[in-house]
N, CA and C atoms as a LAMMPS dump frame, in Angstrom:
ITEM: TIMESTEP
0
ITEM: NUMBER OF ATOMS
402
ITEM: BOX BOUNDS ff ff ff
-5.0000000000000000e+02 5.0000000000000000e+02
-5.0000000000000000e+02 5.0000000000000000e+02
-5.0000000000000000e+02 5.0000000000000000e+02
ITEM: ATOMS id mol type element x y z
1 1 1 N 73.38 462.535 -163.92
2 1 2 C 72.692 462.192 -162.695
3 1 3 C 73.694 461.988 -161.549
4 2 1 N 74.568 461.645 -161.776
5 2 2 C 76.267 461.057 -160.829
6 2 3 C 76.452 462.422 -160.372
7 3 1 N 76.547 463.479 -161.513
8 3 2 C 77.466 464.598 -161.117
9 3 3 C 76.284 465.177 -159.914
10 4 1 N 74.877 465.563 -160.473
11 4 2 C 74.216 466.179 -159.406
12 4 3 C 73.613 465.455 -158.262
13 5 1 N 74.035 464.009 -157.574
14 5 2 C 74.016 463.333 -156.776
15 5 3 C 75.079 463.924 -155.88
16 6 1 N 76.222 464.029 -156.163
17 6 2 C 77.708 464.261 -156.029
18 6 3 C 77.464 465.5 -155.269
19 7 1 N 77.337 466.641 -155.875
20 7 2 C 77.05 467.911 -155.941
21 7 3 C 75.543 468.396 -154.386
22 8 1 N 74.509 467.565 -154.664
23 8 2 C 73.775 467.615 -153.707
24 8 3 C 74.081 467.451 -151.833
25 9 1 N 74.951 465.902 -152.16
26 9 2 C 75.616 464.996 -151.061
27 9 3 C 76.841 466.431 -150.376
28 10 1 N 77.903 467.018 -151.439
29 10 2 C 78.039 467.915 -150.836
30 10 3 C 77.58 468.876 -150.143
31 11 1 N 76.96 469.523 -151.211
32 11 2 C 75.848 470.575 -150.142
33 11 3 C 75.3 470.084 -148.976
34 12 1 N 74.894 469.003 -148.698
35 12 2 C 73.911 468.875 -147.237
36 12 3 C 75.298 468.667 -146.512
37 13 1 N 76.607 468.465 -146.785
38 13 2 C 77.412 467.845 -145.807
39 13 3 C 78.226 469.166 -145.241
40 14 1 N 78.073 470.13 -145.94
41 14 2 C 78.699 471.445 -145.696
42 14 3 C 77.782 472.286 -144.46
43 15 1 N 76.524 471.636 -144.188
44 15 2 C 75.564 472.008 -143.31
45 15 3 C 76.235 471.347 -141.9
46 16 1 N 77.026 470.71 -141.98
47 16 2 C 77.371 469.866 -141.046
48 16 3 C 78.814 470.676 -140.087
49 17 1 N 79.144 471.749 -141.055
50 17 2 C 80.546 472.292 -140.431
51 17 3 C 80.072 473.801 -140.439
52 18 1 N 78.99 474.18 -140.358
53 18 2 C 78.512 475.866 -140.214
54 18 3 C 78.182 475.722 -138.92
55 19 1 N 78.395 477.51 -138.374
56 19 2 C 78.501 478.25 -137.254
57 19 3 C 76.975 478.815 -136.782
58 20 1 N 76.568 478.132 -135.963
59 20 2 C 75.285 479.143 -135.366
60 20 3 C 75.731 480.116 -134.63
61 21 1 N 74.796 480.939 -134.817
62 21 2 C 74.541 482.386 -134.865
63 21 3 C 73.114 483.082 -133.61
64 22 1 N 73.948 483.228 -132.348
65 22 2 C 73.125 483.265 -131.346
66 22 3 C 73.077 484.666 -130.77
67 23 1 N 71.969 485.955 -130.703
68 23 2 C 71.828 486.922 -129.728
69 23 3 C 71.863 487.056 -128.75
70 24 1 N 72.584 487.755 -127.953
71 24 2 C 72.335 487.913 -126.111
72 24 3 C 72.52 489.453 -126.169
73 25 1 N 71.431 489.843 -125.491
74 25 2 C 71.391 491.462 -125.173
75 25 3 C 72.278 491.795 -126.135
76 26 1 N 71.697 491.984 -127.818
77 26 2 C 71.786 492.761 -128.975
78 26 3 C 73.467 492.627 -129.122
79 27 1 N 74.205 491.541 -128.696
80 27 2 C 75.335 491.685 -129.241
81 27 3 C 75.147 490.082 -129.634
82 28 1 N 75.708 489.56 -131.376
83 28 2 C 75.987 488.587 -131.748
84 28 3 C 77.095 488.413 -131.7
85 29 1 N 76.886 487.004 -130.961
86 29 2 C 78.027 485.752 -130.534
87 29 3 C 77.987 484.678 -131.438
88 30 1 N 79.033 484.669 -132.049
89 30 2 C 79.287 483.193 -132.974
90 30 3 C 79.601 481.944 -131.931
91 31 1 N 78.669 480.765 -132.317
92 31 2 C 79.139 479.434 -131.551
93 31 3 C 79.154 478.708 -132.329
94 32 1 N 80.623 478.322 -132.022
95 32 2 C 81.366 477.335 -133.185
96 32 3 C 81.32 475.213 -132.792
97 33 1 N 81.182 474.726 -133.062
98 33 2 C 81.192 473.361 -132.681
99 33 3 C 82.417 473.081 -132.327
100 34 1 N 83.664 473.797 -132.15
101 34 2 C 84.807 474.09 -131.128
102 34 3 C 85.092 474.504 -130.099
103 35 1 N 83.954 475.644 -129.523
104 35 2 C 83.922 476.059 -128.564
105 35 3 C 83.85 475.024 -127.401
106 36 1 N 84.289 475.267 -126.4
107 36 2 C 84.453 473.865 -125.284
108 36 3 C 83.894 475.012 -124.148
109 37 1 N 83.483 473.627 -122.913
110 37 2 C 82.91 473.756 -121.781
111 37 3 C 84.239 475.307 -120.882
112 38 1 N 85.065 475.256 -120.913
113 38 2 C 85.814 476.078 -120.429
114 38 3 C 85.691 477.354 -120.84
115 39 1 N 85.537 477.451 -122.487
116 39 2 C 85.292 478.752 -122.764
117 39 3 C 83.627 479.453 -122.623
118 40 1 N 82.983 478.249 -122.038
119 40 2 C 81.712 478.698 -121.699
120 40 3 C 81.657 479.421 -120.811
121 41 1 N 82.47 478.699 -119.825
122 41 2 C 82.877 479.285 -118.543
123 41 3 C 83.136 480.643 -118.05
124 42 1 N 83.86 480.596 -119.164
125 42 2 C 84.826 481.681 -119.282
126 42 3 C 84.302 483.275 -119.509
127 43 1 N 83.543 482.865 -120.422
128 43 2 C 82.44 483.666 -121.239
129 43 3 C 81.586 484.21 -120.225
130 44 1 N 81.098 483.496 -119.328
131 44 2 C 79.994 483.687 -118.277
132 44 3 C 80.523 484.399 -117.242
133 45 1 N 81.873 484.139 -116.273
134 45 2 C 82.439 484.942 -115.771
135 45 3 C 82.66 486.299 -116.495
136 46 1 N 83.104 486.82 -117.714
137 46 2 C 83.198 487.755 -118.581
138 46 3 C 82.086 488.635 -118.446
139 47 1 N 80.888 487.882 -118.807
140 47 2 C 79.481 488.492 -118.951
141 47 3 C 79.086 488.993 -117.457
142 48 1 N 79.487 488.298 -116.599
143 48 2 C 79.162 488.309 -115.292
144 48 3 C 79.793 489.936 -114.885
145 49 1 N 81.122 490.01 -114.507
146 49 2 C 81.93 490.638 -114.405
147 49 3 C 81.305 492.12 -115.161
148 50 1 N 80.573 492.386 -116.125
149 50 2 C 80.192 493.396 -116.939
150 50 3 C 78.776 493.908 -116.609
151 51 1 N 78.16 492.841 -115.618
152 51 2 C 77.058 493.226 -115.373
153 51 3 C 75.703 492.722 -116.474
154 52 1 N 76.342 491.456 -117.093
155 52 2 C 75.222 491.002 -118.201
156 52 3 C 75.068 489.838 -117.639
157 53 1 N 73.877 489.473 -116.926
158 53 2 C 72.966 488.232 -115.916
159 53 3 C 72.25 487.633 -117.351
160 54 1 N 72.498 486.8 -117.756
161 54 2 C 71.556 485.913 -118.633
162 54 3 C 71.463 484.518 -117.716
163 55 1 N 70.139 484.403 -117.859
164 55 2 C 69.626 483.174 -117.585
165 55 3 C 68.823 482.072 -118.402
166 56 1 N 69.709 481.133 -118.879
167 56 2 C 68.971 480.812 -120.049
168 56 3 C 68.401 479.544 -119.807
169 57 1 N 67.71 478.867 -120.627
170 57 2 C 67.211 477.326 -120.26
171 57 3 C 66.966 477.024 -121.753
172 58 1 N 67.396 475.546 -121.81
173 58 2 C 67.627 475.006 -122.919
174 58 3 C 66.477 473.624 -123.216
175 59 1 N 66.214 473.084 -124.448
176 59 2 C 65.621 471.698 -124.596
177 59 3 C 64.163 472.031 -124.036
178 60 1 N 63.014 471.262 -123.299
179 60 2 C 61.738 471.238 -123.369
180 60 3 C 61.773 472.351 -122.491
181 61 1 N 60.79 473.723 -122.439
182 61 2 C 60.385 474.235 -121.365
183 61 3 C 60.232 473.422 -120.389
184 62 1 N 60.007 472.397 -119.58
185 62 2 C 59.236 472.282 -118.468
186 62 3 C 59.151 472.785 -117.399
187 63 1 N 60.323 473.618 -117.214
188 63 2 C 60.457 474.597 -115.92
189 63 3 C 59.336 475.572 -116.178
190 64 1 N 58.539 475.989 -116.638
191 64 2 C 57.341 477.179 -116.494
192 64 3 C 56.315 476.671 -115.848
193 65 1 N 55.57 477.164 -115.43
194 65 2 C 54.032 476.656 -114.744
195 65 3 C 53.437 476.78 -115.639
196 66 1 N 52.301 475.889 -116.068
197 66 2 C 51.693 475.51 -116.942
198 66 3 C 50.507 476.61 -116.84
199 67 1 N 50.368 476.848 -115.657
200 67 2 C 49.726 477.553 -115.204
201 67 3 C 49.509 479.184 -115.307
202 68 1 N 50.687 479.172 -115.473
203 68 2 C 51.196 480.991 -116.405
204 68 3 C 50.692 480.909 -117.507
205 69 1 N 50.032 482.322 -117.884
206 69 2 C 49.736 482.671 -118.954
207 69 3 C 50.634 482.88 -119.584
208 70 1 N 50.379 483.421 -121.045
209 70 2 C 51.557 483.817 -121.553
210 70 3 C 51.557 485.434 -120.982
211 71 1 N 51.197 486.46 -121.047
212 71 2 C 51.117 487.58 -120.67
213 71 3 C 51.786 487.257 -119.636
214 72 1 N 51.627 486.565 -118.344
215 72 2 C 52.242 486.746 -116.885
216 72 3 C 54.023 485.934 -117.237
217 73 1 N 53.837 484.993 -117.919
218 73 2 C 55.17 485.204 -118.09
219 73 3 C 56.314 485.708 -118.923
220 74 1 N 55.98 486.714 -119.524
221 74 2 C 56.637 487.976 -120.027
222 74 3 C 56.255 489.186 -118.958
223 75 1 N 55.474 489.334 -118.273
224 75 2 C 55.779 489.823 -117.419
225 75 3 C 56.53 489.839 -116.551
226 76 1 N 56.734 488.596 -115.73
227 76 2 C 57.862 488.282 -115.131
228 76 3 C 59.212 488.364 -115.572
229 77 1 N 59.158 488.04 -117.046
230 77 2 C 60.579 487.99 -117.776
231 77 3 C 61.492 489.201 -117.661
232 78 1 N 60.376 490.584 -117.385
233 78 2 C 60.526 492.059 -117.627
234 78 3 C 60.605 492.422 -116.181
235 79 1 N 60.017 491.808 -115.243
236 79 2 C 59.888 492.294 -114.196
237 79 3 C 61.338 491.774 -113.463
238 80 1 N 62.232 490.346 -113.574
239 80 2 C 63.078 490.505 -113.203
240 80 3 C 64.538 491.065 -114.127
241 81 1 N 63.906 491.359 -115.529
242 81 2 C 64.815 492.352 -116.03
243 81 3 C 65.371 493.644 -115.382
244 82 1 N 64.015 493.949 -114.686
245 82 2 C 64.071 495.693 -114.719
246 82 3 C 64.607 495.699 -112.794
247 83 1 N 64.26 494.846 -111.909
248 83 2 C 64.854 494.565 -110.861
249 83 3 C 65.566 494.154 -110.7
250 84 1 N 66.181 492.854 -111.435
251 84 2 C 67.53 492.641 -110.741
252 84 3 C 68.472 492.758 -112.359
253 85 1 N 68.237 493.016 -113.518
254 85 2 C 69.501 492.772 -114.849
255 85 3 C 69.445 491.711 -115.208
256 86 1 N 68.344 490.972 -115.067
257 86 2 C 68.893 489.229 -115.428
258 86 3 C 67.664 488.926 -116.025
259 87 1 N 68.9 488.751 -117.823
260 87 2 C 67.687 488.276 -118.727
261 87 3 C 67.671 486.764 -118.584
262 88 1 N 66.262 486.586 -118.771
263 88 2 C 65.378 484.817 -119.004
264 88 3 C 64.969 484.985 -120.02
265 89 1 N 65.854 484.032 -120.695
266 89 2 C 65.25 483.411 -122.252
267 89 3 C 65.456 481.597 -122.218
268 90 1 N 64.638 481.322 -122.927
269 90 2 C 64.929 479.958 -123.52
270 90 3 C 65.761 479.868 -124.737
271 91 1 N 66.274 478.999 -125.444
272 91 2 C 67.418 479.438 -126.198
273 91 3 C 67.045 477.456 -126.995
274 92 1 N 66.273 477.204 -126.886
275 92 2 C 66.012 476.149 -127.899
276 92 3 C 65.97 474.981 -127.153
277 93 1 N 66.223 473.797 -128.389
278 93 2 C 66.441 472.309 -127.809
279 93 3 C 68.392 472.024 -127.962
280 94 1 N 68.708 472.651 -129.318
281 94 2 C 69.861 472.387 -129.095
282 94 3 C 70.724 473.159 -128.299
283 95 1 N 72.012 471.946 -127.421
284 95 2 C 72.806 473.112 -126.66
285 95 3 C 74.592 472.206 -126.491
286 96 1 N 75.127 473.012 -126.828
287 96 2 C 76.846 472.566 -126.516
288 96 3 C 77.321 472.585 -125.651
289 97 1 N 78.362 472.12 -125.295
290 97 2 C 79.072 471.922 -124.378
291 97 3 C 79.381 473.672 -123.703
292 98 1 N 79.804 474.453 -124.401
293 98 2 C 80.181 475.563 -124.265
294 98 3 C 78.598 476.419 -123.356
295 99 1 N 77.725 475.997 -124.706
296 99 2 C 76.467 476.625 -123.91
297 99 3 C 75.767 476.51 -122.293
298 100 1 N 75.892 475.243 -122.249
299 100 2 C 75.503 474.115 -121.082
300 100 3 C 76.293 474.595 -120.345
301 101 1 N 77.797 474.885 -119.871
302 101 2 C 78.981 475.211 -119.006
303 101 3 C 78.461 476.846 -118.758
304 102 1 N 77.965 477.61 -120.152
305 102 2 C 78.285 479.14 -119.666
306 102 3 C 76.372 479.195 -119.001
307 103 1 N 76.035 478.22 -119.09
308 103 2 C 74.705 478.557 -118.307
309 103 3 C 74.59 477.89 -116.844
310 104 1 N 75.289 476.855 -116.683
311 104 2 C 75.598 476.54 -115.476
312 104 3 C 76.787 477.603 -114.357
313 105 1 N 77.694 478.19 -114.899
314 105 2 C 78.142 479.11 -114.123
315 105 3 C 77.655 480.253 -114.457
316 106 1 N 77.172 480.65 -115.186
317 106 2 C 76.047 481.789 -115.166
318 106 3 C 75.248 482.062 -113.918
319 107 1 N 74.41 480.533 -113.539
320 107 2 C 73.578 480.778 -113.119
321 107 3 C 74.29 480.622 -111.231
322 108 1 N 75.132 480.169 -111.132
323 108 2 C 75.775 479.665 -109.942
324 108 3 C 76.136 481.433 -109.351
325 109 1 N 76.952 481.89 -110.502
326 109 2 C 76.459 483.513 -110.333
327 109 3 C 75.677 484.506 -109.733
328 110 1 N 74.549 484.334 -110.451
329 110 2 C 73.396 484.664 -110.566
330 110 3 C 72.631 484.688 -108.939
331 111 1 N 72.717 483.378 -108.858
332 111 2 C 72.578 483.007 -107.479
333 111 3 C 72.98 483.056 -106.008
334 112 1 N 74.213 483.089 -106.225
335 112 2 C 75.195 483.634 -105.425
336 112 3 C 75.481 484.974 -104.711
337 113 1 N 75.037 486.013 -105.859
338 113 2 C 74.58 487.1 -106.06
339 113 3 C 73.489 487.451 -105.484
340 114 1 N 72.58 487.359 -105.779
341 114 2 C 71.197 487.629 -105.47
342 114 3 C 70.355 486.811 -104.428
343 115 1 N 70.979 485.66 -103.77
344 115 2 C 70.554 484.927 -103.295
345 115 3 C 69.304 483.204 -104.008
346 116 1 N 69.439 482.105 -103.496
347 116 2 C 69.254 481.264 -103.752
348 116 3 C 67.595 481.329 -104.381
349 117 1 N 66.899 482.044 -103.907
350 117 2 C 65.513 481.969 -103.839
351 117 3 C 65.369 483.176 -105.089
352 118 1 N 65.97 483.684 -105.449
353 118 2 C 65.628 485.244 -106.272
354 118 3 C 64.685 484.705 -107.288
355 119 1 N 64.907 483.881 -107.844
356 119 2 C 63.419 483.296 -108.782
357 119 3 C 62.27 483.373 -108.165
358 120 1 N 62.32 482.529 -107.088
359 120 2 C 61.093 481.888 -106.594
360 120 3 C 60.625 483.359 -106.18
361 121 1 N 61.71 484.053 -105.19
362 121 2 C 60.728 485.328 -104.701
363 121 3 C 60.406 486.427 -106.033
364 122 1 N 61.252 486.542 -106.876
365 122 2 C 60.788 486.936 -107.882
366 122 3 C 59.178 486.566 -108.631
367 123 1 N 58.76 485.71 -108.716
368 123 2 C 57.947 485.079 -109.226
369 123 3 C 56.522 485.628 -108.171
370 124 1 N 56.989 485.618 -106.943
371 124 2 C 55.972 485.715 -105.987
372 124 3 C 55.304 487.008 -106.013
373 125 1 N 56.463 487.948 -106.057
374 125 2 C 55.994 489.345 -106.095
375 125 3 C 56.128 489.588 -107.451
376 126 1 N 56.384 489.212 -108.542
377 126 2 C 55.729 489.395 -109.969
378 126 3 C 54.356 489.179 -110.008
379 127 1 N 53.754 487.672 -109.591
380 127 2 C 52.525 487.049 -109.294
381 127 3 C 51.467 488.614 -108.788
382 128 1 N 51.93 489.08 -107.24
383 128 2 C 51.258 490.021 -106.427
384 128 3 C 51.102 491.242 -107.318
385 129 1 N 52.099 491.918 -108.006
386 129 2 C 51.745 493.049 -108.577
387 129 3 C 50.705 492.636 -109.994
388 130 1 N 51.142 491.487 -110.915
389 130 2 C 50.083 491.605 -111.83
390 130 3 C 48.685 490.984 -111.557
391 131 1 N 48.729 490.416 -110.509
392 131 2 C 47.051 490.366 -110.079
393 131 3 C 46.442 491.768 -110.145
394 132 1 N 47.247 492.703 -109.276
395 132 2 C 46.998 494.135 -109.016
396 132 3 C 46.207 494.937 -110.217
397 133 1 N 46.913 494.556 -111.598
398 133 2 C 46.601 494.99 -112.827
399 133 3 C 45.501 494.695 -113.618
400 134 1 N 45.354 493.756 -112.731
401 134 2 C 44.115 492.992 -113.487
402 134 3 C 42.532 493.696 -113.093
């Protein structure tokens, strides 16, 4: 009973030092619980620089309108894919230091770029064309 107490206690503690395993536009990125806020950074300028806009959001949705369907917002998701390159995903509740850093200059990017409002006007004329469809 000692030995497979022993044996168990290991196993769950080995859960404690494994690597998640995260997709961004079909290339897997290992994130290690080493990775630091700098190499988030870093990463995001990288991605930036290549022409890969991710926009991610982490922990509770609350940024969506409650009010969106689901259909309208995958529409939108696609609609500012296909106009401006910049994927929107949510990416969970958990997030690292590394993650948190490469989504904050991601998005400073993003913005900078395209101007401050590109969501909001995005959203507006996403809104206008899928009424259209309806």
């Amino acid at each position: 009973m000692k030995k497979q107490l022993i044996i168990l206690i290991l196993c769950f503690s080995s859960f404690c030092y494994s690597q998640n395993e995260e997709k961004k536009g079909g290339n897997n990125i290992l994130i290690s619980n080493e990775e630091t806020c700098e190499k988030g950074s870093e990463k995001a300028n990288e991605d930036f620089s290549k022409g890969i806009f991710n926009s991610f959001s982490y922990g509770w949705a609350a940024d969506t309108n409650p009010k969106d369907s689901e259909k309208f917002s995958e529409y939108y998701k696609e609609y500012v894919r296909k106009k401006y390159s910049i994927n929107i995903e949510h990416k969970g509740c958990v997030i690292s230091d590394c993650s948190e850093c490469y989504s904050k200059t991601m998005d400073k990017l993003i913005l900078d770029k395209f101007g401050k409002d590109v969501f909001k006007n995005a959203r507006k004329e996403a809104l206008a064309l899928f009424a259209k469809r309806q």
